[in-house]
C-alpha positions as CSV (number, residue, x, y, z in Angstrom):
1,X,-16.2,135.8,250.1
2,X,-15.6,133.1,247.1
3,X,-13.0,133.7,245.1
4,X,-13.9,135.0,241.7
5,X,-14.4,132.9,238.6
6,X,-11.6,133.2,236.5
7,X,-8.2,132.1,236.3
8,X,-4.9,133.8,234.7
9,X,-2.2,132.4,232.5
10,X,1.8,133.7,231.7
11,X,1.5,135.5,228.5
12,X,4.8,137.4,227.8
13,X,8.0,137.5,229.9
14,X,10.3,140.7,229.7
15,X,13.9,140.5,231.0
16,X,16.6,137.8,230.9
17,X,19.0,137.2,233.8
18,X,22.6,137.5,232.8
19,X,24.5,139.9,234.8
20,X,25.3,137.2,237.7
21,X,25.6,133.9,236.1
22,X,28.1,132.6,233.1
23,X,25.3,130.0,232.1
24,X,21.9,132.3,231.0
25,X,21.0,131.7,227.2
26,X,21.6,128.6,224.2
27,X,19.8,127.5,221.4
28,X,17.1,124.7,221.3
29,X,17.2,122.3,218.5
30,X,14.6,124.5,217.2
31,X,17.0,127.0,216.5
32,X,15.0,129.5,219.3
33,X,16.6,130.7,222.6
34,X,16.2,129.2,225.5
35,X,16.9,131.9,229.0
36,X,16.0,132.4,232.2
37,X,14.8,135.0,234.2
38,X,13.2,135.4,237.4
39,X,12.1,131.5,238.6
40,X,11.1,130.6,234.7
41,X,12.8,129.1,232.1
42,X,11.8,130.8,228.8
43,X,11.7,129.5,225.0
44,X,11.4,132.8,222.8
45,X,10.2,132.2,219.4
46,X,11.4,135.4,217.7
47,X,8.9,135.1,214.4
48,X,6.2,135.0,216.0
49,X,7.7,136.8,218.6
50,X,5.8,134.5,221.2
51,X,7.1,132.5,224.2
52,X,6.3,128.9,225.9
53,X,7.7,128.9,229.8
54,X,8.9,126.2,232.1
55,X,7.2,127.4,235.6
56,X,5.1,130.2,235.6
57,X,1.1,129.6,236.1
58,X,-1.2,130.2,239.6
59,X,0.6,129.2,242.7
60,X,-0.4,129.5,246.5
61,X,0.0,132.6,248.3
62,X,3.1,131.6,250.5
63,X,6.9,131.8,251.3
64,X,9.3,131.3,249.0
65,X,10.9,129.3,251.9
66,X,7.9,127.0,252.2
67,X,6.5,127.1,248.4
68,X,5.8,123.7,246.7
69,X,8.7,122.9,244.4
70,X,7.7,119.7,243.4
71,X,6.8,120.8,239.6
72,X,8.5,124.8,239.1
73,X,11.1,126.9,240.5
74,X,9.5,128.5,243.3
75,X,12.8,131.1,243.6
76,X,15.1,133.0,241.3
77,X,17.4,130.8,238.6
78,X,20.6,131.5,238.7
79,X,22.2,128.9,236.0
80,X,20.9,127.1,232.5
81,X,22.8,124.4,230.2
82,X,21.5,122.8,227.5
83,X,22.5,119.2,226.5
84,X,24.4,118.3,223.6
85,X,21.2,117.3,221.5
86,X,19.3,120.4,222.2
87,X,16.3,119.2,223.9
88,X,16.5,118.9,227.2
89,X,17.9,121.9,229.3
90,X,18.8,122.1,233.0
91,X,18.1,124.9,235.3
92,X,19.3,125.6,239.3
93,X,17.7,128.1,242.1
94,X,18.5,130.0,244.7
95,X,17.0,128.9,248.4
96,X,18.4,127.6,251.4
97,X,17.4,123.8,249.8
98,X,17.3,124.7,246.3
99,X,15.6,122.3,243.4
100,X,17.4,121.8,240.1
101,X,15.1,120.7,237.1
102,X,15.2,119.4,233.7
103,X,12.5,120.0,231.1
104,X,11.6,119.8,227.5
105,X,13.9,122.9,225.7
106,X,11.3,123.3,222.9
107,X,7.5,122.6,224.8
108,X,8.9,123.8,228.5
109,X,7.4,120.0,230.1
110,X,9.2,119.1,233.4
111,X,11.4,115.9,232.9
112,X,12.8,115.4,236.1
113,X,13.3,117.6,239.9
114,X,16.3,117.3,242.0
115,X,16.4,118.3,245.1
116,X,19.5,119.8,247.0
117,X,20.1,119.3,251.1
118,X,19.0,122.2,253.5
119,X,22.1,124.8,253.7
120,X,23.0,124.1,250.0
121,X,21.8,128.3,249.5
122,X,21.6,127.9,245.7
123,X,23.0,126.9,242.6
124,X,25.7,128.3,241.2
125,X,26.3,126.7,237.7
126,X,24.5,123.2,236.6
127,X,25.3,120.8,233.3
128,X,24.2,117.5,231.8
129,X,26.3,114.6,230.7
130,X,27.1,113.6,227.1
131,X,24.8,110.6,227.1
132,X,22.4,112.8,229.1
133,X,22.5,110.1,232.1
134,X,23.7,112.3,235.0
135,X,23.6,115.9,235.9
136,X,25.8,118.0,237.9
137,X,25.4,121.3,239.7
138,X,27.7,123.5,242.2
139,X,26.3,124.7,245.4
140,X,26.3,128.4,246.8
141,X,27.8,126.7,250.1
142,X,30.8,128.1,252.0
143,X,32.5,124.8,249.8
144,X,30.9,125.2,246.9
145,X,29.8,121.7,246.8
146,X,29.5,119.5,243.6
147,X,26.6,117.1,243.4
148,X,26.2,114.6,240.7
149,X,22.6,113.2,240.0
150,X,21.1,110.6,237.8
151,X,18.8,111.4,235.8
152,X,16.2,108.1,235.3
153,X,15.6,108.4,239.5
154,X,16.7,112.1,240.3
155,X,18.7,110.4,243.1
156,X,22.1,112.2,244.0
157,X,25.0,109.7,243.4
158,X,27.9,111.9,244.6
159,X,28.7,114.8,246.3
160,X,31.9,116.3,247.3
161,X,33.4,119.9,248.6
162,X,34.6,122.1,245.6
163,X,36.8,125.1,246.7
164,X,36.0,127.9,249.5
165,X,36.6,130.4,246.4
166,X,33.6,130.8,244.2
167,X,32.6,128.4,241.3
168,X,31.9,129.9,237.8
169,X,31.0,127.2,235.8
170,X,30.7,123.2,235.1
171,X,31.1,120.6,232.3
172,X,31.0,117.3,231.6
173,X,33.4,116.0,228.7
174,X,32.1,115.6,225.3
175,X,34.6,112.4,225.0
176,X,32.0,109.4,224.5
177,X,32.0,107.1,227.4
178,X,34.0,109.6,229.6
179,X,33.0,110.3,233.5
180,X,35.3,113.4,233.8
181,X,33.8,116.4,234.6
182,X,35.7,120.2,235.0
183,X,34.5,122.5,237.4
184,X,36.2,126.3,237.4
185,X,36.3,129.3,239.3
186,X,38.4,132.0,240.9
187,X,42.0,130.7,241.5
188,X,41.2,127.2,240.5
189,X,40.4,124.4,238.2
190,X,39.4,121.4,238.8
191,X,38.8,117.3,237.6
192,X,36.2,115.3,238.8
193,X,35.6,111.4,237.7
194,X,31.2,111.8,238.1
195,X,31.3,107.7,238.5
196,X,33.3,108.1,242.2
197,X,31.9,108.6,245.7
198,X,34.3,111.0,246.4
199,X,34.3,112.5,243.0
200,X,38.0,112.2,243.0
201,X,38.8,115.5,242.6
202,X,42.4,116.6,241.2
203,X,43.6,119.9,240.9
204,X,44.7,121.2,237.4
205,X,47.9,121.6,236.9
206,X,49.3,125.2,235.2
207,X,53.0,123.4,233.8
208,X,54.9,127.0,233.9
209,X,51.6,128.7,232.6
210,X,50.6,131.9,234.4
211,X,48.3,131.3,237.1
212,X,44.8,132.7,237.1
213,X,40.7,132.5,237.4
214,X,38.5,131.0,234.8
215,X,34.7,132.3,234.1
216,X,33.8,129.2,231.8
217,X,35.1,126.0,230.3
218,X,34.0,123.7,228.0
219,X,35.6,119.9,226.3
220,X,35.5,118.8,222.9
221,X,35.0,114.9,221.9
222,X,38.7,113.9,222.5
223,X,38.2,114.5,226.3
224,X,40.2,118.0,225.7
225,X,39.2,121.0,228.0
226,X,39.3,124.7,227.2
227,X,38.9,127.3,230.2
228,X,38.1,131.0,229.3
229,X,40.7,133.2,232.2
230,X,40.8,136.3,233.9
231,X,44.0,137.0,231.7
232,X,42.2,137.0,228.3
233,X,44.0,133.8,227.7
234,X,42.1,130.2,226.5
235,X,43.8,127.3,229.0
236,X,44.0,123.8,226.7
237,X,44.0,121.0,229.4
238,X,44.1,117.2,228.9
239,X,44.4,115.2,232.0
240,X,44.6,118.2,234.5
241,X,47.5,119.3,232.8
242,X,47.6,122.4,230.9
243,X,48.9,121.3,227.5
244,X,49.5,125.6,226.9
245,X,47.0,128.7,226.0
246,X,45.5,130.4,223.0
247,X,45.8,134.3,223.3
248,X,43.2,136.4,220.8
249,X,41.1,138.4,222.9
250,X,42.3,142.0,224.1
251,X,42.5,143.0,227.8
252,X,40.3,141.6,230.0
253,X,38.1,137.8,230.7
254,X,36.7,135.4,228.8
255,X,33.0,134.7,230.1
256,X,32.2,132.5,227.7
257,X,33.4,129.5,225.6
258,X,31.6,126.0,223.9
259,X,33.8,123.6,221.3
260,X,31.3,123.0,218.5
261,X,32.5,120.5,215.6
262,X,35.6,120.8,215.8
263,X,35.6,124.6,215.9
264,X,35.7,126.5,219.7
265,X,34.0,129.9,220.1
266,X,34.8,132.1,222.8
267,X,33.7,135.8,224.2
268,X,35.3,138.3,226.4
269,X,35.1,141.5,227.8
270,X,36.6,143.6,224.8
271,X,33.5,142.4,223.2
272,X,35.1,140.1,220.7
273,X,33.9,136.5,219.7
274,X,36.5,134.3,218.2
275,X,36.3,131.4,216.0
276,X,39.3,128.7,216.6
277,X,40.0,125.4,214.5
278,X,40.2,122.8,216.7
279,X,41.5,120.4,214.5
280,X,44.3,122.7,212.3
């Protein structure tokens, strides 16, 4: 009737979560990949072929509604981002009060838990800050809430209603000493100053340019945005206004786009990754 004398231990993961979420893989300052799938974070070290695992390990034998998430996800991640230096990486859950963690992008040691009100349903997208003192997340809420935390407490020090369509992605501008933050989605963009109660949120502006839905954005130091669309186009945007777009890719969206020094990479559906200078 005792249970028996041995424990067990995560040894290999197979899988990686992607087919839902526009934030599921980067690289670690290590130069290793850093995914999720299922409620763990995974650190693959492709020499050795090996992996180190935030979460994972024995748990109780309960609800996922009523599992201890003080430490792990204790439900499915839908969203990674990894901050600017590579070492810390952020990750978001599903549940009706879902926890959002950072932890250690090359050991996989918890840093910090936040903890999202009841009817929140999961997170949709998550990202850290340039300094990395605040982190942000959208809900899976019927308004796709945005909720801003600080990272030293975990305490949430805004939180404001996104749009009723769904929320793709999140990002904080790379600008040193900037507060703005860009969250995207179907038929919408929008700017948030993080350092607000409200958030003050502004709608971006199009200017004349063809109106559409964005899977991703991303900033470069200068406080510029870039938003990947539904139209194959790149949207350049400096203070909610669309400054014009970059065409490139062939038919179909861009799902993914990060500004890098001075250069921005993008991918789309017709399988394509461009390389754009930035600074020419």
């Amino acid at each position: 009737m005792q249970p028996p004398n041995s424990t067990y231990e995560l040894e290999y993961v197979y899988g990686y979560r992607c087919a839902d979420s526009r934030q599921n893989i980067y690289f670690n300052k290590e130069h290793k990949p850093v995914y999720m799938t299922a409620a763990l974070g995974v650190i693959l070290d492709t020499e050795s072929n090996t992996q180190k695992f935030f979460g994972g390990g024995e748990v109780d034998n309960s609800s996922k509604q009523t599992a201890n998430d003080q430490n792990h996800h204790t439900n499915d991640i839908m969203g990674i981002f990894m901050n600017a230096n590579r070492d810390t990486a952020v990750t978001g859950q599903v549940g009706s009060a879902p926890t959002m963690f950072t932890w250690d992008a090359c050991s996989g040691q918890k840093k910090q838990r936040y903890k999202l009100p009841k009817g929140s349903r999961g997170i949709a997208a998550c990202a850290i800050s340039q300094d990395d003192s605040l982190v942000a997340c959208v809900d899976l809420s019927n308004d796709h809430c945005l909720h801003v935390f600080d990272t030293s407490s975990g305490s949430c020090v805004m939180k404001a209603k996104g749009d009723t369509n769904k929320v793709h992605d999140v990002c904080f501008s790379a600008q040193p000493g900037s507060n703005e933050l860009a969250t995207v989605g179907v038929k919408h963009c929008y700017f948030w100053d993080a350092k607000t109660p409200d958030g003050n949120k502004k709608r971006g502006l199009f200017d004349q340019n063809p109106m559409t839905s964005f899977a991703c954005v991303t900033y470069d130091n200068d406080g510029t945005a870039y938003t990947g669309g539904s139209n194959a186009k790149i949207y350049i945007w400096k203070e909610r206004t669309c400054q014009g777009v970059i065409s490139g890719h062939g038919k179909g969206f861009i799902c993914s786009i990060r500004w890098v020094d001075g250069k921005l990479f993008s991918g789309g559906k017709d399988g394509c990754v461009l390389e754009i200078d930035t600074t020419a």
